[in-house]
N, CA and C atoms as a LAMMPS dump frame, in Angstrom:
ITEM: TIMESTEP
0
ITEM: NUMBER OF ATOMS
525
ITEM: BOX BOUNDS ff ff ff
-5.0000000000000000e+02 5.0000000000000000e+02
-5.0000000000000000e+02 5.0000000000000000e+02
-5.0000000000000000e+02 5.0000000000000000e+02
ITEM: ATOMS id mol type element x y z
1 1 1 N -252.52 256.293 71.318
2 1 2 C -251.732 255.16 71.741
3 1 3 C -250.763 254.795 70.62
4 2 1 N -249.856 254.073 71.205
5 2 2 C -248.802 253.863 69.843
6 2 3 C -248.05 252.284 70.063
7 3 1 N -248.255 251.787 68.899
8 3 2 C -247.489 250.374 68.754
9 3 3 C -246.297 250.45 68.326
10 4 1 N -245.119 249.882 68.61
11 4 2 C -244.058 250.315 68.003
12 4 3 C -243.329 248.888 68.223
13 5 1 N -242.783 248.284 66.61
14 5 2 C -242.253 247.141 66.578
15 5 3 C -240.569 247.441 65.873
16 6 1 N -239.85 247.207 66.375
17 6 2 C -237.947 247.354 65.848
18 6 3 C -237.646 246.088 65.677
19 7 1 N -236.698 245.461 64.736
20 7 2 C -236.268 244.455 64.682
21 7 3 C -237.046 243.204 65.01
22 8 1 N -238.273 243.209 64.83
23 8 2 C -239.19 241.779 65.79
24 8 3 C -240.623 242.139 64.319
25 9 1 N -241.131 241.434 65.52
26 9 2 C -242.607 241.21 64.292
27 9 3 C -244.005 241.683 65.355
28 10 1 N -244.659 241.534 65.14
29 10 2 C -246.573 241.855 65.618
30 10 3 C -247.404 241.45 65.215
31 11 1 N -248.247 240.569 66.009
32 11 2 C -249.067 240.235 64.963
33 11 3 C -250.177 240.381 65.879
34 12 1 N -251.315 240.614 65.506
35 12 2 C -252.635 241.599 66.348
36 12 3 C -253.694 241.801 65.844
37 13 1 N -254.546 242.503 66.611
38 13 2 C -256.09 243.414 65.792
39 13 3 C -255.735 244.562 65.633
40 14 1 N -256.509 245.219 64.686
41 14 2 C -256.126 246.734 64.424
42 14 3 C -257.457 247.386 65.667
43 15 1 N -257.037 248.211 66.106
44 15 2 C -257.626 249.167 66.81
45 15 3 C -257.473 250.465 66.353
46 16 1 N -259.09 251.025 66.197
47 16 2 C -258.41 252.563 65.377
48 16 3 C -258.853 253.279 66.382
49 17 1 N -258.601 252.574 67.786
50 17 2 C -258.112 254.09 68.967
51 17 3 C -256.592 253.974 69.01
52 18 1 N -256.027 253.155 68.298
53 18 2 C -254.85 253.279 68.479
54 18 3 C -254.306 254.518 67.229
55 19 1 N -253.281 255.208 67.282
56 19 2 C -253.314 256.152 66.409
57 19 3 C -252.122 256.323 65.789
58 20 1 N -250.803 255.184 66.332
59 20 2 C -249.739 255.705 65.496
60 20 3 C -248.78 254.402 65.248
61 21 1 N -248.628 253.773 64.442
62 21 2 C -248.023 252.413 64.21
63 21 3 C -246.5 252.217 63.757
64 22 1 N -245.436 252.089 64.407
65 22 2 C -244.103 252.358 64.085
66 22 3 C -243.519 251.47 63.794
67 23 1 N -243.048 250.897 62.646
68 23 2 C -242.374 249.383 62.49
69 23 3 C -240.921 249.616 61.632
70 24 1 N -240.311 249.63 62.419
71 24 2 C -238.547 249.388 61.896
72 24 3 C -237.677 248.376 61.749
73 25 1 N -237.317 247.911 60.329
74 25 2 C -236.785 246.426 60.613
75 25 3 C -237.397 245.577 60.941
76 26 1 N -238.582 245.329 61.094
77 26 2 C -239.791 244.349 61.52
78 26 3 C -240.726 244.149 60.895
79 27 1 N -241.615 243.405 61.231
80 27 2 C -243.037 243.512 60.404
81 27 3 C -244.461 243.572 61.189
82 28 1 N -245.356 243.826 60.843
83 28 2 C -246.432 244.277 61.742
84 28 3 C -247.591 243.565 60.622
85 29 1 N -248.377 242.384 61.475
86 29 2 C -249.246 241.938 60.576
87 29 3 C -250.707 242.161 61.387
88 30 1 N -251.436 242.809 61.29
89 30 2 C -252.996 243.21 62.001
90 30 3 C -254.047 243.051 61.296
91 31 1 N -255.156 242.316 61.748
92 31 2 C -256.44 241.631 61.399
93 31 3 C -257.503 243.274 61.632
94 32 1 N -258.043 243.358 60.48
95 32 2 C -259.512 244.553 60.994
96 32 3 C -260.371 244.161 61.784
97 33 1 N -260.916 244.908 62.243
98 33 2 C -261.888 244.277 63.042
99 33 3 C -263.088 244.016 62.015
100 34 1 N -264.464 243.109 62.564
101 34 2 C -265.231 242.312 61.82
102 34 3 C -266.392 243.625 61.457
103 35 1 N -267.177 244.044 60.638
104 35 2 C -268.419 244.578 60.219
105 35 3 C -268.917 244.828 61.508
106 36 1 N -269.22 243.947 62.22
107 36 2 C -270.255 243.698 63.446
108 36 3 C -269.623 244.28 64.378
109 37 1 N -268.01 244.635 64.789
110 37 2 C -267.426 245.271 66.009
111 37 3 C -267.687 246.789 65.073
112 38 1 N -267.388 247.147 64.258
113 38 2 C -267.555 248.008 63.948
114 38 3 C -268.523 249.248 63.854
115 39 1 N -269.938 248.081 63.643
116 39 2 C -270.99 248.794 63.445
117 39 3 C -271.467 249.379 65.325
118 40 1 N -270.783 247.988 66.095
119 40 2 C -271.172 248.392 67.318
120 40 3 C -269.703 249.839 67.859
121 41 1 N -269.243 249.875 67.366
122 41 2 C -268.355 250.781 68.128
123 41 3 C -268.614 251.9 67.654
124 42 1 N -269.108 251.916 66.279
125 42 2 C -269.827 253.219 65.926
126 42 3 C -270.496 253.434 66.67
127 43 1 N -271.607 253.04 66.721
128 43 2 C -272.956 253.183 67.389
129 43 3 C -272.785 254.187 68.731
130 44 1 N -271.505 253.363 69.432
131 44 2 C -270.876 253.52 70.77
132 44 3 C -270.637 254.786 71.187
133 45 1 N -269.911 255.35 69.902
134 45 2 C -269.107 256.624 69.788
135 45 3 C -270.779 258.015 69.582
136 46 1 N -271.106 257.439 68.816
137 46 2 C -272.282 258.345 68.522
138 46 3 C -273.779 258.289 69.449
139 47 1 N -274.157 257.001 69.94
140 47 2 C -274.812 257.351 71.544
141 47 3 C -273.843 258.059 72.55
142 48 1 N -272.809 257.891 72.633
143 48 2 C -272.081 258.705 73.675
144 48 3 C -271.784 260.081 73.364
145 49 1 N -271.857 260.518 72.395
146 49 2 C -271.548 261.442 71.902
147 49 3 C -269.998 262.306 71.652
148 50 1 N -269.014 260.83 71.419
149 50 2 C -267.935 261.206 71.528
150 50 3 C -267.575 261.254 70.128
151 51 1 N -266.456 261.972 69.367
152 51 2 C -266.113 262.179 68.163
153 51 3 C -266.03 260.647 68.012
154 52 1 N -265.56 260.507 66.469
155 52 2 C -265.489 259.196 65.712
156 52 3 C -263.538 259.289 66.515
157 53 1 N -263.584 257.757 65.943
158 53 2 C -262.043 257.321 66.039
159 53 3 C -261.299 257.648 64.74
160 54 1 N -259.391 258.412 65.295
161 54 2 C -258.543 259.028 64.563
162 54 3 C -258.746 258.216 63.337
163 55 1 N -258.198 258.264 62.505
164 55 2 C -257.541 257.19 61.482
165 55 3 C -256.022 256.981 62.139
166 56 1 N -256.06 255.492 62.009
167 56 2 C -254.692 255.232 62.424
168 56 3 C -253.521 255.742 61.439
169 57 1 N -252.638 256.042 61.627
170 57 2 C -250.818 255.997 60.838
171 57 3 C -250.25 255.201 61.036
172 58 1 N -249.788 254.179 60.313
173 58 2 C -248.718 253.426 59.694
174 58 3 C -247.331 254.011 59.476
175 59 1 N -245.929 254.016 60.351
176 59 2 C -245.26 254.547 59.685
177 59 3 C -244.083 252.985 59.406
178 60 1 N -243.804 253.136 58.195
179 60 2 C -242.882 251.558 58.501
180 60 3 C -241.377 252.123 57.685
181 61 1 N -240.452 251.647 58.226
182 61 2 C -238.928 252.038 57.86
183 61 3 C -238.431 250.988 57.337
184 62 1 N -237.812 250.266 56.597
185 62 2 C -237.073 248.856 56.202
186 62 3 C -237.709 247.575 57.005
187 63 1 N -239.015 247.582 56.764
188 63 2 C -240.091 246.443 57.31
189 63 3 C -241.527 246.082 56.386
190 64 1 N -242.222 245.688 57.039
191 64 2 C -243.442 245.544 56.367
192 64 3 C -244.569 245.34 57.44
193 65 1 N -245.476 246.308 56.751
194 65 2 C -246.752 246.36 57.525
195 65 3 C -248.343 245.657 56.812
196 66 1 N -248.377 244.719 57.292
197 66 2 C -250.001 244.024 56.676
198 66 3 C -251.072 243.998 57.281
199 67 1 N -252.056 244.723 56.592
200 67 2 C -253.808 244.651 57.088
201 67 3 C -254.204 244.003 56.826
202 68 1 N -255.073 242.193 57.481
203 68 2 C -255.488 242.09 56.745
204 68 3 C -257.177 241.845 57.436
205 69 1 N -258.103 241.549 56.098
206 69 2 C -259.12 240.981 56.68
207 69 3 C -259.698 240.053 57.623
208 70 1 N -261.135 240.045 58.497
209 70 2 C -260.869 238.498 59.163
210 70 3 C -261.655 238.025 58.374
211 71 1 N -262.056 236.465 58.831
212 71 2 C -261.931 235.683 57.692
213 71 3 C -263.422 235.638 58.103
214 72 1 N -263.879 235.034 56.783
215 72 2 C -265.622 235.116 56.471
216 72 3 C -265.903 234.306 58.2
217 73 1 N -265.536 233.078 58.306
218 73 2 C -266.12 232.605 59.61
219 73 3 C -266.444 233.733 60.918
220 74 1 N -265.429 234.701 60.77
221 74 2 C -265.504 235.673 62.068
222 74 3 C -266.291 236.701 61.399
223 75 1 N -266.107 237.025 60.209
224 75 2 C -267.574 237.643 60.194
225 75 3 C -268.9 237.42 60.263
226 76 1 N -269.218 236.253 60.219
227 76 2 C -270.381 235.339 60.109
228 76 3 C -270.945 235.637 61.824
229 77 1 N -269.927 234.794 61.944
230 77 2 C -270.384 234.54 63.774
231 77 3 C -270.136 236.005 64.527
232 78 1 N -269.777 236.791 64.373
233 78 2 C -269.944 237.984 64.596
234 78 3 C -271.15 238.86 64.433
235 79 1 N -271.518 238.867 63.138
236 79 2 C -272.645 239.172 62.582
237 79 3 C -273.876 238.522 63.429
238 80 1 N -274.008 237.366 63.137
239 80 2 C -275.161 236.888 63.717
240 80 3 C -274.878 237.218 65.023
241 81 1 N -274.596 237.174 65.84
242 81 2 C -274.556 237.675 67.395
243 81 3 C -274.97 238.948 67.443
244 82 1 N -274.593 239.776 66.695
245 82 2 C -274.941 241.322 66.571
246 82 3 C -276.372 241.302 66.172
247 83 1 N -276.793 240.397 65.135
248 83 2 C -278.472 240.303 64.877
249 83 3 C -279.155 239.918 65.739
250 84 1 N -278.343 238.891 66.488
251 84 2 C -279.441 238.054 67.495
252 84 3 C -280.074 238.848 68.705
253 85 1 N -278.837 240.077 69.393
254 85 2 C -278.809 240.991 70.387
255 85 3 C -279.37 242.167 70.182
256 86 1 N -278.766 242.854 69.055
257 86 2 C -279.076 244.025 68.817
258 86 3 C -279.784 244.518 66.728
259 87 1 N -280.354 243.226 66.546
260 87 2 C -281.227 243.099 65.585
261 87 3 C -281.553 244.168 64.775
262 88 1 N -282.347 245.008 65.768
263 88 2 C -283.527 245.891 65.392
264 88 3 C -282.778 247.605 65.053
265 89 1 N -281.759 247.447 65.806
266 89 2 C -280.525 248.838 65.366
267 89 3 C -279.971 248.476 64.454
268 90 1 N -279.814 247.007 63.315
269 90 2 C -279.012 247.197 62.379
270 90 3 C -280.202 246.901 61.397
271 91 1 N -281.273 247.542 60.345
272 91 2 C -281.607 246.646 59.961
273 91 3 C -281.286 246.941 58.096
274 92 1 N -281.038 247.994 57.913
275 92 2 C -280.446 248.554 56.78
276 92 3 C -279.21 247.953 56.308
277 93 1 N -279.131 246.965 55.896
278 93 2 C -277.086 246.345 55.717
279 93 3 C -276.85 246.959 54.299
280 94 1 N -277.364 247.212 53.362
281 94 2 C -277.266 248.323 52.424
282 94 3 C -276.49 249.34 52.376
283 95 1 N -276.897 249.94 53.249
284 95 2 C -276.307 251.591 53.458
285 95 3 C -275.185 251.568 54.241
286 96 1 N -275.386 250.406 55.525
287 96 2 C -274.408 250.296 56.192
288 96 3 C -272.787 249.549 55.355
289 97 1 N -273.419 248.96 55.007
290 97 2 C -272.169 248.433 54.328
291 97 3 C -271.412 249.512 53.084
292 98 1 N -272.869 250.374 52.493
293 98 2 C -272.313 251.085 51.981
294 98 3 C -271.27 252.16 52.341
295 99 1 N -271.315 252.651 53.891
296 99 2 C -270.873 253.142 54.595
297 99 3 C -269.307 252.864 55.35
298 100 1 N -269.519 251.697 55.479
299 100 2 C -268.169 251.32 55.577
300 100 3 C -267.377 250.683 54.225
301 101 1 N -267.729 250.46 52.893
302 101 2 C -267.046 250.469 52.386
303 101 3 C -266.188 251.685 52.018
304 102 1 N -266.948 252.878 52.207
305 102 2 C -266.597 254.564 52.163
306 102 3 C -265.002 254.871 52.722
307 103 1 N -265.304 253.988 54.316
308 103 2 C -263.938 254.128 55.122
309 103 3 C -263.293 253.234 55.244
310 104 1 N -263.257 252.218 54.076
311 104 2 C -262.304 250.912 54.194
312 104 3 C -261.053 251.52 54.751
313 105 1 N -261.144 252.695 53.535
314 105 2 C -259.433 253.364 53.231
315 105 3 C -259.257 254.207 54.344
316 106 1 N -259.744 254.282 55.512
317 106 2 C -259.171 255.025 56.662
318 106 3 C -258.096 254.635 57.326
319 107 1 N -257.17 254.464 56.478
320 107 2 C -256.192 254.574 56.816
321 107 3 C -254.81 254.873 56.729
322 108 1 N -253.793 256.076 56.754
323 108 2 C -252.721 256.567 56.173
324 108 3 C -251.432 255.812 56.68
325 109 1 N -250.58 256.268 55.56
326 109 2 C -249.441 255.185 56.343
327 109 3 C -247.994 256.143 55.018
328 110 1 N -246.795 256.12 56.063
329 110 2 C -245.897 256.527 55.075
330 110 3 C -244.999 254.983 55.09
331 111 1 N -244.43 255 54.349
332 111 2 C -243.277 253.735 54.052
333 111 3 C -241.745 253.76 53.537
334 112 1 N -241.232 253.631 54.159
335 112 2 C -239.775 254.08 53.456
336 112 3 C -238.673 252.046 53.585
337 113 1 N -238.507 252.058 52.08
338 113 2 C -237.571 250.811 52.034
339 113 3 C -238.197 249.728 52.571
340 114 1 N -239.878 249.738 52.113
341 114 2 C -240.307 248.704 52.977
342 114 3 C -241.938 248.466 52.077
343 115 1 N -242.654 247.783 52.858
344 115 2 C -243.516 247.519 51.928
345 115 3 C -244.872 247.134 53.349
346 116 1 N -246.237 248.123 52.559
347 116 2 C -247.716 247.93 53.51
348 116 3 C -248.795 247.728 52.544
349 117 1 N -249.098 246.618 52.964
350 117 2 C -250.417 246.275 52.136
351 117 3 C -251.56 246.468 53.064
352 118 1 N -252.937 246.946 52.379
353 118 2 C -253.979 247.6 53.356
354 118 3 C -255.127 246.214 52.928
355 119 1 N -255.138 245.789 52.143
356 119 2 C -256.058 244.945 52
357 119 3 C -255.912 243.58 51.723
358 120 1 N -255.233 242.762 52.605
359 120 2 C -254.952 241.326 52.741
360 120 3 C -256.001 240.53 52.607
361 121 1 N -256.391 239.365 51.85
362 121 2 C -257.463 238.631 52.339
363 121 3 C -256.367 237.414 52.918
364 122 1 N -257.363 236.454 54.25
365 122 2 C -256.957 235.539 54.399
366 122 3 C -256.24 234.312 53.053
367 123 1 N -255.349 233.479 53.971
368 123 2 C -255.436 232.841 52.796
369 123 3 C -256.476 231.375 52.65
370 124 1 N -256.556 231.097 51.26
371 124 2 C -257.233 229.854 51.25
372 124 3 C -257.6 228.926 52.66
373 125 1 N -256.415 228.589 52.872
374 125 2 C -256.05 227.625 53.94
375 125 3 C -256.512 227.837 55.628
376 126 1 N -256.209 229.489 55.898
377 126 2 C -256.418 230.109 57.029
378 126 3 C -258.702 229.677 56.918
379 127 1 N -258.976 230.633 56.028
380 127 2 C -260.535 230.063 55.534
381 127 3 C -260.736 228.429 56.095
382 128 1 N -260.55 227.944 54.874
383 128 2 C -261.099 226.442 55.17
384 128 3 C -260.455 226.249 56.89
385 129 1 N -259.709 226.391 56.85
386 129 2 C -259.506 225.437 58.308
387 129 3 C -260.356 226.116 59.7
388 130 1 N -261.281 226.953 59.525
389 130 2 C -261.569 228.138 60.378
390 130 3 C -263.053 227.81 60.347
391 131 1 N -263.578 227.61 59.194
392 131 2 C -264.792 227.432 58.647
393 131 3 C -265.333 225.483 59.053
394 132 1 N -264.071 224.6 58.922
395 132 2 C -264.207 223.754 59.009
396 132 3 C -264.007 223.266 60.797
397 133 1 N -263.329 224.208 61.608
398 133 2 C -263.682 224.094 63.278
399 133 3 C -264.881 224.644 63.47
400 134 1 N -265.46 226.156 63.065
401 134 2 C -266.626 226.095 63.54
402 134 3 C -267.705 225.13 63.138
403 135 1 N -267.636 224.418 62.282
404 135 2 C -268.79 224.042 61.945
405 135 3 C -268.848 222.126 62.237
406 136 1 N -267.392 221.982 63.073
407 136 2 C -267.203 220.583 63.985
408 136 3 C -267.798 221.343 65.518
409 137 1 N -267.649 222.35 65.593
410 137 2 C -268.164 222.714 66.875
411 137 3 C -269.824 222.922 67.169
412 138 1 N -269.982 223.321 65.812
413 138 2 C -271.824 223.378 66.118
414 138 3 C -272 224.732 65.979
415 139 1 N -270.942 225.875 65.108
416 139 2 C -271.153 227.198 65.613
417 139 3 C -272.027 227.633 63.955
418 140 1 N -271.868 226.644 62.988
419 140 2 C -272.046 227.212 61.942
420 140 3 C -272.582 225.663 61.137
421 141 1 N -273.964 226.436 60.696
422 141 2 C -274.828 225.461 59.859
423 141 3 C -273.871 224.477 58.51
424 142 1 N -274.276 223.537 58.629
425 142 2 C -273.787 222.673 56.66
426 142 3 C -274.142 223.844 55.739
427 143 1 N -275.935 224.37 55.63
428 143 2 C -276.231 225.068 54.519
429 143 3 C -274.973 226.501 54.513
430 144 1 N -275.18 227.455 55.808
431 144 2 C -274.351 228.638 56.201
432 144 3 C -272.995 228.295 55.764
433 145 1 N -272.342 227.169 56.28
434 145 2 C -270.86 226.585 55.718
435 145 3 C -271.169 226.806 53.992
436 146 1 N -272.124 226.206 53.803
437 146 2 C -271.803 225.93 51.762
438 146 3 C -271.673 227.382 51.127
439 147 1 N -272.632 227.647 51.932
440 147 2 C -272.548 229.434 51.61
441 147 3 C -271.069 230.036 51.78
442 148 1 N -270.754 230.43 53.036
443 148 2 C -269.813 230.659 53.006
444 148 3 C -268.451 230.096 52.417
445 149 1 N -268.64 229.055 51.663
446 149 2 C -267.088 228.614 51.366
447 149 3 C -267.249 229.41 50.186
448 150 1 N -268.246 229.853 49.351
449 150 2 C -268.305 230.567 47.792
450 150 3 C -267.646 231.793 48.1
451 151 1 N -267.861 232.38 49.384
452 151 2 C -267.108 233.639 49.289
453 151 3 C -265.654 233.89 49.259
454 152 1 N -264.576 232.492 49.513
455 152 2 C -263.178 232.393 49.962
456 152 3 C -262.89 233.017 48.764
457 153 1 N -261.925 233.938 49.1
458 153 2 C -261.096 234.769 47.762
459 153 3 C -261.883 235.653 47.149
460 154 1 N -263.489 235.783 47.784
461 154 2 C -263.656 237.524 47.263
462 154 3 C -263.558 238.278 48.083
463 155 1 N -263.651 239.391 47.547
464 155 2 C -263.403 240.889 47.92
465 155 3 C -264.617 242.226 48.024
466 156 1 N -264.804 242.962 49.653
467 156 2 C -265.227 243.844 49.313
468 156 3 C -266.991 243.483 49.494
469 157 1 N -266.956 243.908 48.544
470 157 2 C -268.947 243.604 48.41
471 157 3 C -269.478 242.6 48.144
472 158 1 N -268.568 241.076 47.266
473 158 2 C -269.049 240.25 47.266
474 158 3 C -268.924 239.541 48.62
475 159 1 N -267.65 239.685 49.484
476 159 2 C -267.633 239.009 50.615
477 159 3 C -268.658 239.28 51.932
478 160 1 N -268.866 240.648 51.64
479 160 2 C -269.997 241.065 52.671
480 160 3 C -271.399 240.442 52.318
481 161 1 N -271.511 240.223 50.983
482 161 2 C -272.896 239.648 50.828
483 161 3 C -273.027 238.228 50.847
484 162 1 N -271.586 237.76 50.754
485 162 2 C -271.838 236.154 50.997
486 162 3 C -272.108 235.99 52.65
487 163 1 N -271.408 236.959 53.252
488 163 2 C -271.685 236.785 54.579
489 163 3 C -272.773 236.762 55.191
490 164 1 N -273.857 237.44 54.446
491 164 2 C -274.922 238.025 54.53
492 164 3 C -275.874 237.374 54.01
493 165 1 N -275.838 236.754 53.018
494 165 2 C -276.654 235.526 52.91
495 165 3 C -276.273 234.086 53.366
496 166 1 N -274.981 234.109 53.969
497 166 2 C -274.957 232.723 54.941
498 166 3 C -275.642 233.159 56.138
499 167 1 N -275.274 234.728 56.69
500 167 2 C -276.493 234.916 58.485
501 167 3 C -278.198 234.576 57.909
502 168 1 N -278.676 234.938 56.808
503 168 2 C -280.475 235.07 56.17
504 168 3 C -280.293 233.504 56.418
505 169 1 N -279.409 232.747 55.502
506 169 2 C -279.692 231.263 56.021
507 169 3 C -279.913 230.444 57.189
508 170 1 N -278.935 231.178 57.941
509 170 2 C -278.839 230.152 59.027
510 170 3 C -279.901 230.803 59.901
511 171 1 N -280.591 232.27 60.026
512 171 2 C -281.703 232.867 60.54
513 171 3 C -282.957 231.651 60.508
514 172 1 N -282.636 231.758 59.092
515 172 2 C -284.316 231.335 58.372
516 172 3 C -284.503 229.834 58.917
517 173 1 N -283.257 228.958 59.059
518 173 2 C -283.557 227.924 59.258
519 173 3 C -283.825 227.684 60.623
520 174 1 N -283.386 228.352 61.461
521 174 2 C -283.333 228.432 62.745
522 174 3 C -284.742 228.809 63.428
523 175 1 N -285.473 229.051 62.359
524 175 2 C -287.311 230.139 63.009
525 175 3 C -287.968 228.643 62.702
């Protein structure tokens, strides 16, 4: 499949069944998907027994193309839904995470007169204000919130483990 943005902008999820990203004169800004879609779409591909998904291409001409992360709240609430349902298929987050940190970088991209960043974090602001609706809504604990605000502005392995000890929290309190 192919996205293709000229003169305009995009702004979206990354899908890596999508396989070829064309941005000319424009800009293309796409959110990854969360740990938890991931681990399930793996899963997906390999009970079905279908190959893994391409790596997407990036090609950008006098534009800019941005990946960025979603923000700890959507990994949180993602996560826990994935524990709550399908628990007992994830229970290694170790390896798994080790695993996808492996293929953060799956992804190629050429660039000409233009500029692609692969690893965006939200900003400050996008965070707090995200963190502070779910948790007027009832979707996310005070303790899980305190947790998670320590992770705003890391990267990588610390953010996966803050995530990861805000889901143990809000588990534990919840039994």
């Amino acid at each position: 499949m192919i996205q293709v943005t000229v003169f305009s902008g995009h702004e979206g999820r990354l899908r890596y069944g999508k396989q070829f990203y064309l941005t000319i004169f424009g800009a293309c800004e796409l959110v990854k998907p969360t740990v938890a879609h991931r681990l399930l779409a793996e899963a997906e591909q390999k009970r079905g027994g279908r190959p893994l998904e391409q790596t997407p291409f990036f090609l950008t001409i006098f534009g800019a193309a941005e990946i960025k992360c979603p923000t700890l709240v959507e990994e949180f609430i993602d996560l826990r839904e994935l524990l709550n349902t399908e628990g007992a298929r994830f229970t290694n987050w170790e390896t798994t995470i080790t695993a996808i940190g492996r293929g953060d970088g799956a992804l190629a991209s050429f660039t000409l007169f233009g500029g692609f960043d692969e690893c965006v974090l939200p900003s400050e602001n996008e965070e707090v204000d995200s963190l502070a609706l779910q948790r007027h809504l009832g979707n996310i604990s005070d303790s899980a919130g305190q947790i998670l605000q320590c992770g705003v502005g890391q990267r990588d392995v610390e953010r996966y483990a803050t995530v990861r000890q805000a889901v143990l929290t809000d588990v534990s309190q919840a039994a």
